[in-house]
Each structure stands twice: as structure tokens, then as C-alpha cells.
N, C-alpha and C positions, 0 to 999 in steps of 0.2 A: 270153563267154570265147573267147579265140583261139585253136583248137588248132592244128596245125601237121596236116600229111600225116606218117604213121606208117610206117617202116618198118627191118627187124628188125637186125640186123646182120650179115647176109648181103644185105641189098637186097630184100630181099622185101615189098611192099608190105601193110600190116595195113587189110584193111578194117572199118570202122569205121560207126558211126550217136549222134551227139549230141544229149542232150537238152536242151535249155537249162532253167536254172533262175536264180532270179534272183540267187543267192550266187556269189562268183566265186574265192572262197578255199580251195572243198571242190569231190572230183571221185569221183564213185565209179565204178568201173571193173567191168565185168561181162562176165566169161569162160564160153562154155558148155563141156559135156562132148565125149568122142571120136564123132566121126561129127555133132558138133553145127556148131555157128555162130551169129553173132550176132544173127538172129531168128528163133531158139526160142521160140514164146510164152514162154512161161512170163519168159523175160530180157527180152521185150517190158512184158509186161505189169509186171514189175519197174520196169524202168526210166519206165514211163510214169506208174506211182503213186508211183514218190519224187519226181521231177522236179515230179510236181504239190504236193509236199508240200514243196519247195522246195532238192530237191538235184539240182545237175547229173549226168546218168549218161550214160554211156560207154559201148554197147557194143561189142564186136568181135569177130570172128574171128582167130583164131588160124592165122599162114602155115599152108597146104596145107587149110584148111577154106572152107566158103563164099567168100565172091567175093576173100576173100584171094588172095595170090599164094603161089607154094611149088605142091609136091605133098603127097597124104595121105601117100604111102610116104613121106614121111618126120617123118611126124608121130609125138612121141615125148614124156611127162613133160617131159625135159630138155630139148627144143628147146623148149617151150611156155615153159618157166620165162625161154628166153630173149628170145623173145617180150614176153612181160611186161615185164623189167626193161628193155627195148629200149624199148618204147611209154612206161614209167614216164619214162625219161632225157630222152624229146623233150617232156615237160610244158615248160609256163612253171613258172619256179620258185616257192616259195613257195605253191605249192597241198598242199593235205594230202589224200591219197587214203586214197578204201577199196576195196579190192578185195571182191568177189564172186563165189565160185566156186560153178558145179552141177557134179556128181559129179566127172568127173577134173579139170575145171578147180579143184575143193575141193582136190585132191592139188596141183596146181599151186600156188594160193595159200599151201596152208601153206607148202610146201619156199621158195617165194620171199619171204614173210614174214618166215619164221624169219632170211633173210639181208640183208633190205633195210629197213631201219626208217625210207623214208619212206613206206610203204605203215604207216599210223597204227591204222586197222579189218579187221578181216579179219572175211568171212562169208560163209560155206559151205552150200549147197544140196546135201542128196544129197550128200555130200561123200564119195567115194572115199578110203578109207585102208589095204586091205588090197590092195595091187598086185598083187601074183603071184598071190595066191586069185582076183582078179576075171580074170586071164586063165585061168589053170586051168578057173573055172571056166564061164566062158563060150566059150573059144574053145580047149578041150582038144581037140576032135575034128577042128581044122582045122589042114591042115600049113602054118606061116610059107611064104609066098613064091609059094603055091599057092591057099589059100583065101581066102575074105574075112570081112567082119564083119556076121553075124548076115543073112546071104542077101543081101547088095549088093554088087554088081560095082563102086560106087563107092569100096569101101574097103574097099582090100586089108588082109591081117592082114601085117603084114611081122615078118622077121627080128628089124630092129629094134627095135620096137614091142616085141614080147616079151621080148627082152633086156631091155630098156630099164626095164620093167616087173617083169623081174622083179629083178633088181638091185636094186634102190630097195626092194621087198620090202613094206613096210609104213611109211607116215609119221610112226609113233608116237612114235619116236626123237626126228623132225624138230618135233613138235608141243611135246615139252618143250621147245623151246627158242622156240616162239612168247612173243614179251614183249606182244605189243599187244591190247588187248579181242578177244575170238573170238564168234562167236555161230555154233554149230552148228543146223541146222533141217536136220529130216527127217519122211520122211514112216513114217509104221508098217507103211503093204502097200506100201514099196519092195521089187519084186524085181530090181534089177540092183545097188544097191547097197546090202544090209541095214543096217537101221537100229543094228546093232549098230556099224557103222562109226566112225556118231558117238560113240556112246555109248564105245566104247572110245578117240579120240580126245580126248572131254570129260574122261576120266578122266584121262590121260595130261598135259593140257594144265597148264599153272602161272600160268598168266596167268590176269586178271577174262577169265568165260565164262559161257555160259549155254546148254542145251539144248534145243530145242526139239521135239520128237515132236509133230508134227501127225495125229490122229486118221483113220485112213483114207485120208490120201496117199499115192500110190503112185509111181515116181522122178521123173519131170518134174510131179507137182504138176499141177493141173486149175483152171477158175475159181470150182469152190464153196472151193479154200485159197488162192487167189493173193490175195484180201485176206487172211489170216491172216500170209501170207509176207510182205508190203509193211507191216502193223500192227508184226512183228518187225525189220523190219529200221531200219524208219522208227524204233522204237523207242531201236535201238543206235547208231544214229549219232547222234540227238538229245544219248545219255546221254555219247558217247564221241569225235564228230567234231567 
């Protein structure tokens, strides 16, 4: 498969890591959460156990994250969703994607889902969906502009980020309108992003879905559930891509 060089519609270049698989028709795409980028184990070890299972995967950074180009200050939901549809538009045509989202990048995937129907599978890791509670409640004691996230000088909290975040409020709205197969997976000792997320998501959703509550995972997932995670996903796209 021929990908092109990725970049957003600002000019920002998306760096990116391809796995080859030997299908050339299917592509599935794997975004991590805020303060992440595209070799987070956990999206590593994703992409390395479908690719061996025979699906090409994608991953990337999101401008102003890892070796991407961009700043964090202006990392934000919405610039991420453009992100996305920007790296979707420069596929070759005639590929059918699934996107893959861990925690905010799960917020991301839905809202750009809901809007873009060649994106065919959606599935969400840790998937963030209560926006302004997750800043509330992580980042209530630090002033926008001033502080950063979660003790690193690398990433600042901004103005906009909050905004941004809290606007948007909650995905639930965005989730009834997903039409394409969903598959939620979380973990049950997630503390940044409770598992209640999904669950109130799953409910919310109208499309074929399926929940998964992994026993003992906690947000980014470990290597005694990353085969549990790869057995789920490998699963859904079998039934649905």
C-alpha cells in the first residue's frame, strides 16, 4: 500500500508509522489520547497484533503531539477532528477505514464518525465522553495559560483546550448519531477516564455495538489485556470491515 506524506490543512505535517499487512483494500487508523502520540505501547502493540492478523494499521500523531508538526498549545477536540478528516482525504481512494480511538482520541473518533461515513468501523479504547467533567476534574486547580497537565512542562493546559472541551460538553448527543458498527472496550480500574464513559456511551449509541469491560485494566491497558484488546478488535473488524 502507497501512502502519501500526511499533512493537515494548515500544512502541519502528521507523523505517522505503517504497518504493512497483506490486504490492500482495508486500513485501520489508530489515534492516541492528550499528552499521547503514536507509540504509546499499548497503539504499538495494537497495531503490531492486527497487522499480524492480516490488517494494515496506521498509526499517528495528532499536529502538536509527538514528532508531529504543530504546537501542544494548540491542541484541541476540534483541531484533532481536523486532523483526522485531513489524513482520511489524502488516502488512495477505495480503501475502507476504521478508525481507533484511546481516550480523547475515542471523543475524537466518535464526533468525526458521526460526520464522515468513510470512516466504516469505529473503536474506541478508554474512550473519553464526558468532556468538561474530565477537565473539571483533572485539571480544576490549575489556571488555563499558567499551569500544565498533570506536572509537565511539556503540555501546557491552555485557554483553549478548555474551552474547547468544555463546549463540546459530552459526546452522547454526537454518539446517537454514529451509524457504523462501534465497539467500546474499557478497562474497570480506569482512573482518568471511568468506565462509566463507555457505558453511558453504549447506551446512548443506535448503531450495531458491543461493550467490552476488560477485568482489571486500568486507562492505557498493560500486557496481561493487550491480547484481550487485539482478540476484540481483531474480532470487529473480521465481523464488520
Amino acid at each position: 500500500m502507497n501512502l502519501p506524506e500526511f499533512r493537515n490543512r494548515h500544512g502541519e505535517r502528521i507523523d505517522t508509522a505503517f504497518h504493512p499487512a497483506p490486504r490492500e483494500d482495508v486500513l485501520v487508523l489508530l489515534g492516541h489520547g492528550v499528552t499521547g502520540n503514536k507509540d504509546r505501547p499499548l497503539l504499538v502493540a495494537l497495531a503490531e497484533g492486527l497487522a499480524k492478523r492480516g490488517w494494515p494499521c496506521l498509526r499517528f500523531s495528532y499536529t502538536g503531539s509527538g514528532e508531529s508538526e504543530g504546537t501542544f498549545a494548540d491542541v484541541t477536540i476540534t483541531k484533532e477532528t481536523e486532523d483526522l478528516t485531513d489524513l482520511i482525504n489524502a488516502l488512495p481512494e477505495g480503501i475502507r477505514v476504521a478508525y481507533c480511538g484511546h481516550s480523547m482520541g475515542g471523543a475524537v473518533g466518535v464526533i468525526t464518525t458521526a460526520a464522515d461515513p468513510r470512516i466504516r468501523v469505529l473503536v474506541t479504547l478508554s474512550g473519553m465522553v464526558y468532556t468538561a467533567n474530565f477537565v473539571e476534574r483533572e485539571f480544576d486547580d490549575i489556571v488555563p495559560g499558567e499551569g500544565v497537565m498533570w506536572e509537565d512542562p511539556a503540555f501546557p493546559l491552555t485557554q483553549a483546550y478548555v474551552d474547547d472541551l468544555q463546549t463540546i460538553g459530552d459526546t452522547l448527543d454526537v454518539a446517537a448519531e454514529v451509524e457504523v458498527p462501534w465497539l467500546l472496550v474499557h478497562g474497570t480500574e480506569d482512573d482518568i477516564i471511568p468506565v462509566l464513559d463507555s457505558e453511558d456511551a453504549y447506551a446512548a449509541a443506535q448503531c450495531d455495538k458491543h461493550l467490552v469491560e476488560i477485568e482489571g485494566a486500568d486507562h492505557v491497558f498493560d500486557d496481561a489485556s493487550y491480547p484481550r484488546v487485539i482478540d476484540e478488535v481483531d474480532a470487529w473488524l473480521k465481523e464488520y470491515l
